[in-house]
C-alpha positions as a Markdown table, in Angstrom:
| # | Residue | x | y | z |
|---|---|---|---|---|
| 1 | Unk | -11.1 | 12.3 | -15.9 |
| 2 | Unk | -9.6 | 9.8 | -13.6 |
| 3 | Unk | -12.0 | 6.9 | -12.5 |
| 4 | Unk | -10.6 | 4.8 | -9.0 |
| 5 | Unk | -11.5 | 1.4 | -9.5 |
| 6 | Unk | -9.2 | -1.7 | -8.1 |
| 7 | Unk | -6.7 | -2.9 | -10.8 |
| 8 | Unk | -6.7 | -6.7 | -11.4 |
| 9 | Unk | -4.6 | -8.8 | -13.6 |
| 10 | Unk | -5.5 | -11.8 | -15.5 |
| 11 | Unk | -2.4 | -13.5 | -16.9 |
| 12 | Unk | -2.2 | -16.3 | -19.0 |
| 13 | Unk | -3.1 | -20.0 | -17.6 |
| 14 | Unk | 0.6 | -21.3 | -17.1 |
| 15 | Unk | 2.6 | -18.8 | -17.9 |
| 16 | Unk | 1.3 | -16.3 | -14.9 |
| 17 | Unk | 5.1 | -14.3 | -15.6 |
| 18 | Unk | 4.3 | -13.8 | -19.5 |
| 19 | Unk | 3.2 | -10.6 | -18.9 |
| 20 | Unk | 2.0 | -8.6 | -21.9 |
| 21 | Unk | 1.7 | -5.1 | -22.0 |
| 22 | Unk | -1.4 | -4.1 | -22.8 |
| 23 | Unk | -1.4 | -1.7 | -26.2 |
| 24 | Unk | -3.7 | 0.6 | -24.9 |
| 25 | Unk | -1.5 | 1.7 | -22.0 |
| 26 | Unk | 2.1 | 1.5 | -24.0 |
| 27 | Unk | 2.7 | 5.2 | -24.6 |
| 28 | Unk | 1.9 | 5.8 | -20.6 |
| 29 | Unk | 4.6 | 3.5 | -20.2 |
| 30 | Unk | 6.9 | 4.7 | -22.7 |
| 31 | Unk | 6.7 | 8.2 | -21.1 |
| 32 | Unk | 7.2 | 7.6 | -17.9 |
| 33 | Unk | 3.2 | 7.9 | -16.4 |
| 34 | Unk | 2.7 | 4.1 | -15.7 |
| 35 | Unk | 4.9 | 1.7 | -14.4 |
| 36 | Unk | 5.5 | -1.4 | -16.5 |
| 37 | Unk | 3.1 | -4.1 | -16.2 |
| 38 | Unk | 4.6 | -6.5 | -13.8 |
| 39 | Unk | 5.1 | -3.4 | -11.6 |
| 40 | Unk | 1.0 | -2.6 | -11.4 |
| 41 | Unk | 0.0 | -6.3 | -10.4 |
| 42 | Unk | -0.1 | -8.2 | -7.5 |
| 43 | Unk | 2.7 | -10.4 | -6.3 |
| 44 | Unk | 0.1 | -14.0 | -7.4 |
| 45 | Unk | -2.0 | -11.9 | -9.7 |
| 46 | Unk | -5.5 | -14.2 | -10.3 |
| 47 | Unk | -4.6 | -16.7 | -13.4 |
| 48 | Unk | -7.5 | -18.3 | -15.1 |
| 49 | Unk | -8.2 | -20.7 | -18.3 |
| 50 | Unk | -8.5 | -18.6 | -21.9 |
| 51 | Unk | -10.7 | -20.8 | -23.9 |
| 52 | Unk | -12.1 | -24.2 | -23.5 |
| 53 | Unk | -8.8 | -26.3 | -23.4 |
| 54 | Unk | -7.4 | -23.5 | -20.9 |
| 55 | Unk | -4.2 | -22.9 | -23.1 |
| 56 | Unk | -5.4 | -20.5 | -25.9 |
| 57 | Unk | -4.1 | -16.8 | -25.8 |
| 58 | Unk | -6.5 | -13.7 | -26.2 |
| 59 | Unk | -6.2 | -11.0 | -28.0 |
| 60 | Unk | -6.1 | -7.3 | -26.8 |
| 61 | Unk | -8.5 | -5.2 | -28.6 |
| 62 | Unk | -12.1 | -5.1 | -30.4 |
| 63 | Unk | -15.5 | -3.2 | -29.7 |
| 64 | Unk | -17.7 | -3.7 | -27.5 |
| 65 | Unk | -21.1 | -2.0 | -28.1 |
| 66 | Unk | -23.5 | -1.8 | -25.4 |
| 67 | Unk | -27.3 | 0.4 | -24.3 |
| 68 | Unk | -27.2 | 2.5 | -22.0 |
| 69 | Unk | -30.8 | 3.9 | -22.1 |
| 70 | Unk | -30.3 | 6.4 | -19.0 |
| 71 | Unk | -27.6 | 7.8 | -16.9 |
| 72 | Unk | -28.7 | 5.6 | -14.0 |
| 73 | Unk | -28.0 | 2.4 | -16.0 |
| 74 | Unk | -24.0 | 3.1 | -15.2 |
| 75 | Unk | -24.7 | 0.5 | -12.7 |
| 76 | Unk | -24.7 | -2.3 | -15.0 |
| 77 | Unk | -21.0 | -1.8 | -15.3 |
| 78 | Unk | -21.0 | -4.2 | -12.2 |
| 79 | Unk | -22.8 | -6.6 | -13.6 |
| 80 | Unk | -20.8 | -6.7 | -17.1 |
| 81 | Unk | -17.5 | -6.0 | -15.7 |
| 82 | Unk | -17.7 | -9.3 | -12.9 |
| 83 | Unk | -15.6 | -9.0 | -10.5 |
| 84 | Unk | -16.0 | -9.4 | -7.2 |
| 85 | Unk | -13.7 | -10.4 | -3.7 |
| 86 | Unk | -15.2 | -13.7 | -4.4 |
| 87 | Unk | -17.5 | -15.1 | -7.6 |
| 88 | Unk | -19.3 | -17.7 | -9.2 |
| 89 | Unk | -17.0 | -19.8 | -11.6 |
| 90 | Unk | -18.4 | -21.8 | -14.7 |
| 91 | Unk | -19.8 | -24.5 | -11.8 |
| 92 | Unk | -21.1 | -22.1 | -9.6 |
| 93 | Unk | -18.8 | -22.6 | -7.4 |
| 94 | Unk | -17.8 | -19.5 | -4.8 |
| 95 | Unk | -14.4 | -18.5 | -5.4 |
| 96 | Unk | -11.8 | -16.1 | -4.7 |
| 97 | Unk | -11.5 | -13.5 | -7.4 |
| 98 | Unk | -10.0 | -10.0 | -6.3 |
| 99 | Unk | -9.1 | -12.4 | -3.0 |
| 100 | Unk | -5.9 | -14.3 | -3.1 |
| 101 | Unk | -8.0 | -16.9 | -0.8 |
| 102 | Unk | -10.2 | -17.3 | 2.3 |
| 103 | Unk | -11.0 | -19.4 | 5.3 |
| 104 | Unk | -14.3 | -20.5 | 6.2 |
| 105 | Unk | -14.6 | -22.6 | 9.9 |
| 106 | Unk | -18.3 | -23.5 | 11.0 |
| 107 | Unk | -20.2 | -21.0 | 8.7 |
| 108 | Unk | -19.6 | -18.3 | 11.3 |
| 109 | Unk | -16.1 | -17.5 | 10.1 |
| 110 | Unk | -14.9 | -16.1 | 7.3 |
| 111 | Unk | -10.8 | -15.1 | 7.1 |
| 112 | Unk | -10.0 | -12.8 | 3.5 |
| 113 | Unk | -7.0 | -13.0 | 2.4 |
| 114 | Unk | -5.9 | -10.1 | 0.0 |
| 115 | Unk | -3.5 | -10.3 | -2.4 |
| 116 | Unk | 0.0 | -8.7 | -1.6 |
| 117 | Unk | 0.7 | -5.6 | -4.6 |
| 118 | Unk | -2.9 | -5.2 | -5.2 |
| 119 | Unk | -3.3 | -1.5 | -6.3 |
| 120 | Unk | -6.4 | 0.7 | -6.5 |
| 121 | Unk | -5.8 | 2.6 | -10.7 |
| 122 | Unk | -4.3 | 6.1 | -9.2 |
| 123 | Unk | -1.7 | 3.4 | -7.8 |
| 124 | Unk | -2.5 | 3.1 | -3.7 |
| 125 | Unk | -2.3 | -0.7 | -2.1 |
| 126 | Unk | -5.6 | -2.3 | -1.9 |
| 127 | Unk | -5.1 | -3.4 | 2.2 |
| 128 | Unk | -6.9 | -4.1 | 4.9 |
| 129 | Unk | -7.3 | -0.5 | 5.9 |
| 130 | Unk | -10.1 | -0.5 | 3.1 |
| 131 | Unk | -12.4 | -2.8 | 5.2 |
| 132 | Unk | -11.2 | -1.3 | 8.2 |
| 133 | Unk | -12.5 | 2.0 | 6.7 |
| 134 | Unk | -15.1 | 1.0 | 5.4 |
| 135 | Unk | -16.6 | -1.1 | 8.9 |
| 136 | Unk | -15.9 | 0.8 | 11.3 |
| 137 | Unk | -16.1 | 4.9 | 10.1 |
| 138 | Unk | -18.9 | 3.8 | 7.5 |
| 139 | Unk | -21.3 | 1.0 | 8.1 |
| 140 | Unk | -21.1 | 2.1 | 11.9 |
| 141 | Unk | -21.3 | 5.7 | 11.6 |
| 142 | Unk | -24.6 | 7.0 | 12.6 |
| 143 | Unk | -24.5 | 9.9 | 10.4 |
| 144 | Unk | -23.6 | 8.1 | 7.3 |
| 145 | Unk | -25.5 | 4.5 | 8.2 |
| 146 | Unk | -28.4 | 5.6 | 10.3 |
| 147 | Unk | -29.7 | 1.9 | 10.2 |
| 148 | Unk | -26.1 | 1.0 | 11.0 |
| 149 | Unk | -24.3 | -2.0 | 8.9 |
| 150 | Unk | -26.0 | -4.0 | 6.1 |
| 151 | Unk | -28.6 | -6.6 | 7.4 |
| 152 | Unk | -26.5 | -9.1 | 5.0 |
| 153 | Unk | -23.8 | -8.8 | 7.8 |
| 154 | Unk | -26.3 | -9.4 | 10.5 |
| 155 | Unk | -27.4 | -12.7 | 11.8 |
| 156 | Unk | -30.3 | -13.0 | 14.3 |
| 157 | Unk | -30.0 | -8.8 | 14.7 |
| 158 | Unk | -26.5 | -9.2 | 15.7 |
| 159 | Unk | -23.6 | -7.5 | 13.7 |
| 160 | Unk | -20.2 | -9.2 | 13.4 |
| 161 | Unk | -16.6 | -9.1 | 15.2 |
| 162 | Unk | -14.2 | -7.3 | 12.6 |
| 163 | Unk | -10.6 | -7.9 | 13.0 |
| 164 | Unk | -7.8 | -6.5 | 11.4 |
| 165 | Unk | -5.1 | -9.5 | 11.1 |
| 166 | Unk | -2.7 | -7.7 | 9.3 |
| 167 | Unk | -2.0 | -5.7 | 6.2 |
| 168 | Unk | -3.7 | -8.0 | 4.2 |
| 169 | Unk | -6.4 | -10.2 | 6.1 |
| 170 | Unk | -9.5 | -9.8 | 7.9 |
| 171 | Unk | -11.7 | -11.7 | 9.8 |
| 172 | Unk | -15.6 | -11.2 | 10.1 |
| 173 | Unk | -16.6 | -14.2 | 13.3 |
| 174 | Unk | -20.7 | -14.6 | 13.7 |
| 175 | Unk | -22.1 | -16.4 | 16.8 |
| 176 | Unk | -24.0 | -18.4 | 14.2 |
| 177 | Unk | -23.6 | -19.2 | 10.8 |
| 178 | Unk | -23.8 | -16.6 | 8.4 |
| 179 | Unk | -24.9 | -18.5 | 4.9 |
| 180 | Unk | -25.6 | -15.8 | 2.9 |
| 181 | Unk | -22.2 | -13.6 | 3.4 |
| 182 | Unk | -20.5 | -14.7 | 0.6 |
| 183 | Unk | -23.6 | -15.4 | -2.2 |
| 184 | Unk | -24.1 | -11.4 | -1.6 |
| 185 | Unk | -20.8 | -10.8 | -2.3 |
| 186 | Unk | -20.9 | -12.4 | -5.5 |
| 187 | Unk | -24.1 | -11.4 | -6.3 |
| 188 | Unk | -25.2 | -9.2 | -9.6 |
| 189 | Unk | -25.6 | -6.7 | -7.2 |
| 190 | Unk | -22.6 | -7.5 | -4.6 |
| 191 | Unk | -22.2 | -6.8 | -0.5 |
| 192 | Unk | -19.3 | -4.2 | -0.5 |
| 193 | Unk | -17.7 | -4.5 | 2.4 |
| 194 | Unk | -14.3 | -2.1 | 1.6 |
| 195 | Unk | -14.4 | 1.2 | 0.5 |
| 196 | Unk | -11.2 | 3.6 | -1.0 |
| 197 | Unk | -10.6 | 5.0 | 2.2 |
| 198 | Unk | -7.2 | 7.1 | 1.0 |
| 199 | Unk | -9.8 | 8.6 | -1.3 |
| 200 | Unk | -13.2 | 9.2 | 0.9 |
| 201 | Unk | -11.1 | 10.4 | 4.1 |
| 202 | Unk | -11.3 | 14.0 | 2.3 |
| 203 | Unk | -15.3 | 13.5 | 2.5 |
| 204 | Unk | -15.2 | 12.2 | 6.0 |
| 205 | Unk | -16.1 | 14.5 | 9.4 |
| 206 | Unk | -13.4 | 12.3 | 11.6 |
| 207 | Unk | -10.2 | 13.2 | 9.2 |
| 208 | Unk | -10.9 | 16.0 | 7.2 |
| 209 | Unk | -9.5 | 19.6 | 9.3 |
| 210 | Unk | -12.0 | 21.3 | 6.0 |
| 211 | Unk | -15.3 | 19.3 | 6.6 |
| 212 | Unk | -14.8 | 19.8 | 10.9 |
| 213 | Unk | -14.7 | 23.2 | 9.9 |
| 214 | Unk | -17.3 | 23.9 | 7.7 |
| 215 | Unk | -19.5 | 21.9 | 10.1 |
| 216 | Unk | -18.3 | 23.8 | 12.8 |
| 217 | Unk | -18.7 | 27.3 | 11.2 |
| 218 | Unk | -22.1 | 26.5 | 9.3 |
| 219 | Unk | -20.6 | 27.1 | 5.5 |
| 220 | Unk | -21.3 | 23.8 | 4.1 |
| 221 | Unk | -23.6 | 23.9 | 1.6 |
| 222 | Unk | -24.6 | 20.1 | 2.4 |
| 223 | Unk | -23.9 | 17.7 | 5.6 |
| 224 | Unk | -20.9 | 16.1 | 4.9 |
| 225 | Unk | -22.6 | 13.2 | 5.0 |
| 226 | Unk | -24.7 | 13.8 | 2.4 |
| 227 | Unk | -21.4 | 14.3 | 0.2 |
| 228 | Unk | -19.5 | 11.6 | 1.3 |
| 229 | Unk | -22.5 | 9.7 | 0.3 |
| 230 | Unk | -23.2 | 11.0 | -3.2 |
| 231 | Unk | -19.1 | 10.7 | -3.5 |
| 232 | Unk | -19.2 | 6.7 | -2.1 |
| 233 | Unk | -22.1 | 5.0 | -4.9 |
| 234 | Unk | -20.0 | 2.6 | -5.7 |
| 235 | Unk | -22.7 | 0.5 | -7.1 |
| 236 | Unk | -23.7 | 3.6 | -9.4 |
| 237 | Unk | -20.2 | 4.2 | -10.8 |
| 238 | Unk | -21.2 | 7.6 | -11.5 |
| 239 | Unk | -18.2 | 9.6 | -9.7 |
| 240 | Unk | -15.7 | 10.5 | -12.1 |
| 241 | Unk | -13.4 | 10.2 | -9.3 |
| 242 | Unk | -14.7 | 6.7 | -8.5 |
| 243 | Unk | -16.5 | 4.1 | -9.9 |
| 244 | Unk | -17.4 | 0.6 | -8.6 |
| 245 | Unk | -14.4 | -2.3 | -8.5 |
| 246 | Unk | -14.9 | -3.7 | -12.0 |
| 247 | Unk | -10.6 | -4.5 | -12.7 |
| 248 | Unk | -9.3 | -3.5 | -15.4 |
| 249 | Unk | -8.4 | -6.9 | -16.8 |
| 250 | Unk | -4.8 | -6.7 | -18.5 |
């Protein structure tokens, strides 16, 4: 079944144009169902160190073996898999990770930058319109966010400005500083501010013609709300369809 998550590369230290192929995805290639690799990244894919000295090279393969002691523990795939728009390095420093970069001015201003040929795995760019989606037809819809956004995006009560800079940058401006935007984001259990809107648009009252009119006619068996909901647990990752933003790391 497919599972949407955001696709993120991790080439080598030094030699970020050495792609390798991963094995596991050859034959896909081969046949024609996946593009080659340096087609599915990024234009500046994320590069880090492999190893101590920063030049070692990994190896693809190997088991890994993990406890999953009930269906609701599918939520630790967040945790395991870390990756976030920005993270804690080995310092704990924050950093850009799925960002290309960001711009913070007074602690009440935060510019994301994403990076350009970032894809979402059934192969859609990973832009803007996600935050855009996700802002201003999630966090402030009634229906779907009766308490309206996040109180991790609020600051004395009072929500942010959102702007859409282009096809890949936003800005989120607070009258006061907002220190704890980005530690939430890079939490264990992160602040998602983007959602796959190409994806949830088919749950959503304002774009789907078939949810307008099974509201309208009374033939929905839930509010779409309720659906769209169930269908948008990213932290979860229990939609088949979807799961929560953990890369795949090639």
């Amino acid at each position: 079944m497919k599972r949407l998550a955001l696709i993120a590369l991790l080439a080598i230290a030094g030699t970020a144009q050495a792609y390798v192929e991963p094995p596991a995805f050859a034959d896909q290639v081969r046949a024609g169902k996946l593009p080659p690799v340096d087609k599915r990244v990024p234009q500046k894919p994320l590069v880090v160190p492999l190893g101590e000295g920063g030049t070692s090279l990994g190896r693809y393969g190997g088991t890994l073996n993990t406890l999953a002691g009930r269906s609701r523990d599918t939520r630790l795939f967040t945790i395991y898999g870390y990756a976030r728009l920005v993270g804690y390095d080995r310092n704990l420093n924050i950093v850009p990770d799925i960002l290309e970069s960001l711009e913070v001015k007074d602690g009440r201003l935060f510019t994301l930058h994403l990076r350009r040929g970032h894809r979402w795995s059934d192969g859609q760019p990973f832009t803007s319109e996600d935050f855009r989606y996700y802002w201003e037809d999630v966090a402030n819809n009634k229906e779907l966010s009766p308490s309206g956004p996040p109180r991790d995006l609020l600051v004395d009560g009072q929500a942010p400005q959102f702007e859409l800079l282009d096809e890949t940058t936003v800005r989120y401006t607070w009258s006061k500083p907002n220190p704890h935007f980005l530690p939430r984001m890079a939490g264990a259990s992160p602040l998602f501010v983007f959602r796959p809107a190409h994806y949830l648009k088919q749950f959503h009252k304002k774009y789907s013609a078939k949810v307008q009119k099974a509201e309208a006619e009374g033939t929905a068996t839930r509010r779409w709300a309720a659906v769209h909901n169930r269908m948008d647990n990213l932290y979860e990752g229990d939609n088949p369809a979807w799961c929560s933003p953990s890369p795949i790391r090639s």
